[in-house]
N, C-alpha and C positions, 0 to 999 in steps of 0.2 A: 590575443584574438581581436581585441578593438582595433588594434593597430590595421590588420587586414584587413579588420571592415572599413574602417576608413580609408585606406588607400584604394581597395575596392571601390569604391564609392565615388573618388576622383575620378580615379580610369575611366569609369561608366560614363562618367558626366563631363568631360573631357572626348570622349571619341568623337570620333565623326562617324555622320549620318549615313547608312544605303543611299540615299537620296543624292546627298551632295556628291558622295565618290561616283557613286553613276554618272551625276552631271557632269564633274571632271572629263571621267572618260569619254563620255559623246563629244565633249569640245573636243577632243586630238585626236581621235578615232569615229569621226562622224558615221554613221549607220546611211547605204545608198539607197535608196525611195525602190527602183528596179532593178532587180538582177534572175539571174537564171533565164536566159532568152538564147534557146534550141532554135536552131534549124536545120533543115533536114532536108534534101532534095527531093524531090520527086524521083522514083525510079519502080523498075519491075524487077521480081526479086521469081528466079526458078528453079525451085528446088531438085533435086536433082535424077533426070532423067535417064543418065547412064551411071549403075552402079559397075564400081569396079574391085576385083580382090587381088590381088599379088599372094600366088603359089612358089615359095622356092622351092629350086630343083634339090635332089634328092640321090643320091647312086645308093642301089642294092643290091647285094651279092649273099646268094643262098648257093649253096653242094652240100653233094650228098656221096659217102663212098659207095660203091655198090659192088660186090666181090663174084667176078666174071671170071671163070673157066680159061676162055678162050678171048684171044684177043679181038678186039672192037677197032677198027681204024678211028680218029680222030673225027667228030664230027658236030658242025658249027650251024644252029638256024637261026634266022634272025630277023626281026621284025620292027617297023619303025612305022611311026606317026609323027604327027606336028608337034606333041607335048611328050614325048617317049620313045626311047629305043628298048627293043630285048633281045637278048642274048642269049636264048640257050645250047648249051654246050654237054659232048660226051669227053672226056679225055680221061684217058690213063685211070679208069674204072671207076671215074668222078664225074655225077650228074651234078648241072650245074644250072643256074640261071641267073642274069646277069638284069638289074633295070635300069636305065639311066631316066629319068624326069628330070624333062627341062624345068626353066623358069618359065612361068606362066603368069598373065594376066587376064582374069575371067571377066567378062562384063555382060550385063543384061542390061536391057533397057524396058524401064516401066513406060507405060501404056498412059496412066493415067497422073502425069507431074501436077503439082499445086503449083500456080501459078498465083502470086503476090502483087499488088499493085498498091504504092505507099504515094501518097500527095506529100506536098511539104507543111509541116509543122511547127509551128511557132508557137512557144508557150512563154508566158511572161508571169513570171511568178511578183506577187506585191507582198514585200516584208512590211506588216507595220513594225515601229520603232518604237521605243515606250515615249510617252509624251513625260516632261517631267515639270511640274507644278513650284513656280520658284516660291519660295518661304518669304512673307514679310519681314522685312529687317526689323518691326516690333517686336514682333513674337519670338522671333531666335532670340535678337538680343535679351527682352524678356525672361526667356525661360533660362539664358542664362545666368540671368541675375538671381535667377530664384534660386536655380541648384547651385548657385555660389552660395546664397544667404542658408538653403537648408544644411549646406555641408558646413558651414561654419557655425550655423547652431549646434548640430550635432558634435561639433569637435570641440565647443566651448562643454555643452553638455556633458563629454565624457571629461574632459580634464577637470572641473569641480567636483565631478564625482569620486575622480583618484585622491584628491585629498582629504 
C-alpha cells in the first residue's frame, strides 16, 4: 500500500498543469478574435398565392345483371367533361357504368398573400479566448523543489519505518 501511495504521489507532482496544456494548445491552434459573419441579401419573399393539388386519374367500372324477359337492343349514353368521361351502358341484360377521371390539377388562388420584405444582415459574433496568466519561473520552479523535498521526506519516512 505505501508503495502506491508513493508512486501516486510522484504521478500527481509530476503532471502537467490545465494551464500550461491550454497554453501549448493556443500556440499551434490559435483561437480567431471574429467569426460567424452572415450575409444575407436584401430580397422579397411571397408566399404563396396559387395553391395547387395534383388529382390522379382513376377508371371505374360498376354492372349490374338484371334478368329481362325480352330482348333489349344494345344501348350506350355517354357523357364527358374536362376532368371525366361516363359511360353508361345496357348489353346483354347487364346495367353498366363506366368512369374514366382524368388527371387533374386543382388551384385556387388566395386573395390575401403575406408578402416578406428582408434587408441584409450582418452579424459579427466576438469569441472571447481565455486569456492565460504565465507562471513566474520562481514559483514553478519553487514549488517544485518543494514536492521533490516533501516526496523524498516521505519516502525517507516510510523506509526507516520498514526496519
Amino acid at each position: 500500500m505505501r508503495k502506491v501511495l508513493i508512486v501516486l504521489t510522484l504521478v500527481i507532482l509530476a503532471s502537467c498543469s490545465p494551464t500550461e496544456r491550454l497554453a501549448r494548445l493556443l500556440e499551434r491552434y490559435p483561437i480567431p478574435e471574429k467569426v460567424d459573419t452572415l450575409y444575407t441579401p436584401g430580397e422579397t419573399i411571397y408566399r404563396d398565392t396559387v395553391v395547387t393539388k395534383y388529382l390522379p386519374g382513376e377508371v371505374s367500372v360498376e354492372s349490374i345483371y338484371i334478368d329481362v324477359p325480352i330482348s333489349i337492343p344494345d344501348t350506350f349514353i355517354e357523357a364527358s367533361t374536362s376532368t371525366a368521361d361516363a359511360i353508361a351502358y345496357l348489353q346483354d341484360n347487364e346495367l353498366g357504368l363506366q368512369l374514366i377521371q382524368y388527371d387533374t390539377v386543382i388551384q385556387w388562388k388566395i386573395d390575401s398573400a403575406l408578402v416578406f420584405h428582408t434587408d441584409t444582415i450582418i452579424v459579427t459574433k466576438d469569441i472571447p479566448f481565455p486569456v492565460i496568466e504565465e507562471v513566474g519561473t520562481f514559483w514553478k520552479h519553487g514549488f517544485y523543489v518543494l514536492a521533490g523535498l516533501a516526496a523524498l521526506i516521505l519516502l525517507i519516512v516510510l523506509l526507516r519505518r520498514r526496519r
